[in-house]
Backbone bond lengths (Angstrom), bond angles and torsions (degrees), N, CA, C in turn:
res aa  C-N    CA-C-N  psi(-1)  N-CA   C-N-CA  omega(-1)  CA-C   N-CA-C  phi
1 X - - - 1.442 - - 1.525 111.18 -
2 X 1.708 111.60 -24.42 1.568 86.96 -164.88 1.702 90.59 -96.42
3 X 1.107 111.12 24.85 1.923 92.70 178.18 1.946 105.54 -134.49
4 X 1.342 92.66 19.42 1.973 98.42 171.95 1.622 103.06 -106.71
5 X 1.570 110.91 133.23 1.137 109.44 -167.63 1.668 102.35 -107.13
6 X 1.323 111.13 8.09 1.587 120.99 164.46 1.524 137.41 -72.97
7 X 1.375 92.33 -11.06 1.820 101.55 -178.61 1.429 101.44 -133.60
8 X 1.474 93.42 117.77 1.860 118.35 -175.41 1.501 102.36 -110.19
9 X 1.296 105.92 161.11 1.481 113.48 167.96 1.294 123.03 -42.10
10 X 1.244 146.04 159.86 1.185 132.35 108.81 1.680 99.04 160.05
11 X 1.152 128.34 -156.36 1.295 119.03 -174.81 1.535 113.90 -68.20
12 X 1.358 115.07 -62.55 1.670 111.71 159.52 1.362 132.75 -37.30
13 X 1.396 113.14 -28.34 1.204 121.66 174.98 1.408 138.70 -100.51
14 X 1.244 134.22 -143.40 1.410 121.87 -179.13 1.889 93.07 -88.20
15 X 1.569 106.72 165.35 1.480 110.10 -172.07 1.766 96.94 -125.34
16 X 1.576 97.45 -44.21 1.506 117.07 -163.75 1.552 103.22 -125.84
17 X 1.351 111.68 148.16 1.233 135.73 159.22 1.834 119.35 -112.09
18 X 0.818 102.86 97.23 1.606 101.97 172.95 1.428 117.49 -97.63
19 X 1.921 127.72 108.29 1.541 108.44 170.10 1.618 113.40 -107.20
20 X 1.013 131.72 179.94 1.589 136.23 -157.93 1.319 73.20 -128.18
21 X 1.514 129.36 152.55 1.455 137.11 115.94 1.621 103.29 39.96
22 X 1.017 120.62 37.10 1.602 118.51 -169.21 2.155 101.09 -90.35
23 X 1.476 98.13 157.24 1.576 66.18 -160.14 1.983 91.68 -108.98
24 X 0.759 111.61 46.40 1.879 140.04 166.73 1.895 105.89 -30.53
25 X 1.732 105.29 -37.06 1.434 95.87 -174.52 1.315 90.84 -83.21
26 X 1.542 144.28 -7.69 1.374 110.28 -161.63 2.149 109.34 -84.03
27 X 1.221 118.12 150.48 1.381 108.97 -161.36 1.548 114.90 -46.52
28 X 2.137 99.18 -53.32 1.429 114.59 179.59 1.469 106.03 -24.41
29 X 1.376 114.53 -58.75 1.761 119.06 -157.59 1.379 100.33 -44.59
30 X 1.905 102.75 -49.86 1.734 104.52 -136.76 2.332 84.59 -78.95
31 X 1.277 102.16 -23.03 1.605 76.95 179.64 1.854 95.21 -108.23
32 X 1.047 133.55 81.13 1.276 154.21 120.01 1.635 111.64 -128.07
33 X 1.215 123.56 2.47 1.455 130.39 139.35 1.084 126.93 -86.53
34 X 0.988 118.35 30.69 2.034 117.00 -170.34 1.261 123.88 38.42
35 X 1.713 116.65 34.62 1.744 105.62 -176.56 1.855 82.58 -128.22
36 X 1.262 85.87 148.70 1.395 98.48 165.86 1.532 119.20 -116.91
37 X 1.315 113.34 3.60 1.221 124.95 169.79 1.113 139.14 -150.55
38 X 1.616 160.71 -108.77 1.252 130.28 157.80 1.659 104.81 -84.99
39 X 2.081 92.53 148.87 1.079 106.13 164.84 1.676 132.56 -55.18
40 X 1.142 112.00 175.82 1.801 111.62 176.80 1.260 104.54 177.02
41 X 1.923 114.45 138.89 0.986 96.75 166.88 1.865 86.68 -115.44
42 X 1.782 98.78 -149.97 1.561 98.66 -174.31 0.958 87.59 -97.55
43 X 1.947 85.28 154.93 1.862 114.70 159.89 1.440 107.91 -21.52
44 X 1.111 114.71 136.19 1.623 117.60 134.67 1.578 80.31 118.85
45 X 1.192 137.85 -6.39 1.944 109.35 -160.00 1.863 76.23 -132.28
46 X 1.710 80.81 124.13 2.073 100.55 165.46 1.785 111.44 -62.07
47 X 1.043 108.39 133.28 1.769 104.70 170.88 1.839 98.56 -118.66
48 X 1.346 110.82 121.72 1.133 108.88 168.36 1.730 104.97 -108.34
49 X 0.992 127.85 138.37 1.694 130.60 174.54 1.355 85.69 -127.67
50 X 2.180 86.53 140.33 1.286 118.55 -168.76 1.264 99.71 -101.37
51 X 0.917 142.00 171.48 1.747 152.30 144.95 1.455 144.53 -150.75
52 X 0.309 144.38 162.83 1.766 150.67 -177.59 1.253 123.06 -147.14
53 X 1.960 115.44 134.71 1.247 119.57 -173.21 1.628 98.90 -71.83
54 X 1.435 131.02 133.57 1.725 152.19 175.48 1.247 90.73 102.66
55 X 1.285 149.98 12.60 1.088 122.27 179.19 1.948 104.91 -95.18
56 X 1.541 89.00 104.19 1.507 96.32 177.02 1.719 124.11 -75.66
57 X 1.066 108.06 -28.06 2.007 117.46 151.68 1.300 111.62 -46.06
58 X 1.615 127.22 -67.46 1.673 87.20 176.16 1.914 99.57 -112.61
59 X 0.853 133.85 49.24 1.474 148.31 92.80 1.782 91.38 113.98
60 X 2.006 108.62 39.69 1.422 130.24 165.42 1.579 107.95 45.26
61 X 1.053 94.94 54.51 1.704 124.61 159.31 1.872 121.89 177.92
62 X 1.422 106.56 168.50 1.473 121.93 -166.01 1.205 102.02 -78.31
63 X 1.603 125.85 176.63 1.203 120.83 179.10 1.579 114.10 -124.48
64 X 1.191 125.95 18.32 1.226 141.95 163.69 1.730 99.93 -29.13
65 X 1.619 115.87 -39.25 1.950 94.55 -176.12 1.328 98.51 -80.62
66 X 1.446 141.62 0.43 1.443 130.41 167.54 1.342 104.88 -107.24
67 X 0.803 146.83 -25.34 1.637 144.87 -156.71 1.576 94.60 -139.48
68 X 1.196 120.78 94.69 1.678 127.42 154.66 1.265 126.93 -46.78
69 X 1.452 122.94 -22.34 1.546 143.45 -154.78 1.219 78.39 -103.04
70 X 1.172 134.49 -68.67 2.049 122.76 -160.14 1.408 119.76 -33.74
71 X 1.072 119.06 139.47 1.934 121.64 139.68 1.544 101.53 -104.70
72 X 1.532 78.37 117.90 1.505 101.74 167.14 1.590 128.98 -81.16
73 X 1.715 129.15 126.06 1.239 116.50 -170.05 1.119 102.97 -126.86
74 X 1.486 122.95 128.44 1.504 123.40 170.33 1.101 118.38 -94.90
75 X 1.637 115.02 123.69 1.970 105.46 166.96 1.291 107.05 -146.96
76 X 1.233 114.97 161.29 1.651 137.01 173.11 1.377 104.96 -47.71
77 X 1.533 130.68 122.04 1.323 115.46 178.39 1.518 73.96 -133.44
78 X 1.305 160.21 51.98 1.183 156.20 159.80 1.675 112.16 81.99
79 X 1.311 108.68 -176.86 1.703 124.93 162.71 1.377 120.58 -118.89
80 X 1.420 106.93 4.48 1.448 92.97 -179.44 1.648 103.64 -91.17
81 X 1.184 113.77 -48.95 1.722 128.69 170.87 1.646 127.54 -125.30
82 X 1.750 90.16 72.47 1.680 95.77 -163.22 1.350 121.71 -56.99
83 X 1.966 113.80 -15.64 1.210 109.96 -155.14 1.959 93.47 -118.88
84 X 1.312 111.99 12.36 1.529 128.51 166.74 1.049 104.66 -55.97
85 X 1.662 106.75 103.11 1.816 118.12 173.56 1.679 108.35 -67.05
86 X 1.044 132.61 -35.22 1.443 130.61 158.80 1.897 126.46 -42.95
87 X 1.797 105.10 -25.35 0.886 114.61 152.09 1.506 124.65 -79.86
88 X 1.019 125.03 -35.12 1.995 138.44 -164.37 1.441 77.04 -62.71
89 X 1.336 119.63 -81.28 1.598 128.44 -162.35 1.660 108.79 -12.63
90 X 1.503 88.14 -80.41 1.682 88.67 -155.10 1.569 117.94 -74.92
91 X 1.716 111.29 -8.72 1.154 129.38 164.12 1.331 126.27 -47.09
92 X 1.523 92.63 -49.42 1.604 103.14 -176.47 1.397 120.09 -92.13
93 X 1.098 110.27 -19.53 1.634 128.86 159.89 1.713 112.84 -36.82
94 X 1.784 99.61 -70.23 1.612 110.39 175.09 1.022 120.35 -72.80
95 X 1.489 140.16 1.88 1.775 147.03 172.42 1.514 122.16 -117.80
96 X 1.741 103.32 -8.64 1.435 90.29 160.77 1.867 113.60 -108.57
């Protein structure tokens, strides 16, 4: 989503961004995304980033110091499978 220049804000378009445990702060990602510096998407679309403490994929914190646009949310998604998108789901469901 953050590197298609076809989906704009607005009612037709995207509104929300939701990522799970995505691992977006690590540098590799952001330059195999073509940014060399902070992320962004456009005006108008909410980005909430999920996270979880052990989650070593996106490296158990938000990305608010790369991406200014995010709200960052921290929650317990366990220790056995911190980065289990079956966990993010229903986690983030009951805490937002």
């Amino acid at each position: 989503m953050l590197t298609r220049k076809d989906i704009g804000p607005g009612p037709d378009g995207l509104q929300y961004q939701v990522t799970c445990g995505s691992p977006l702060a690590w540098p590799t990602i952001h330059r195999s995304l073509g940014y060399d510096g902070l992320l962004r998407i456009p005006q108008g679309i909410e980005w909430l980033k999920l996270h979880a403490a052990g989650n070593v994929v996106a490296q158990s914190r938000g990305l608010a110091h790369v991406a200014p646009d995010v709200h960052d949310e921290a929650f317990r998604n366990g220790v056995g499978e911190p980065h289990s998108a079956v966990r993010y789901l229903p986690s983030s469901h009951s805490q937002t």
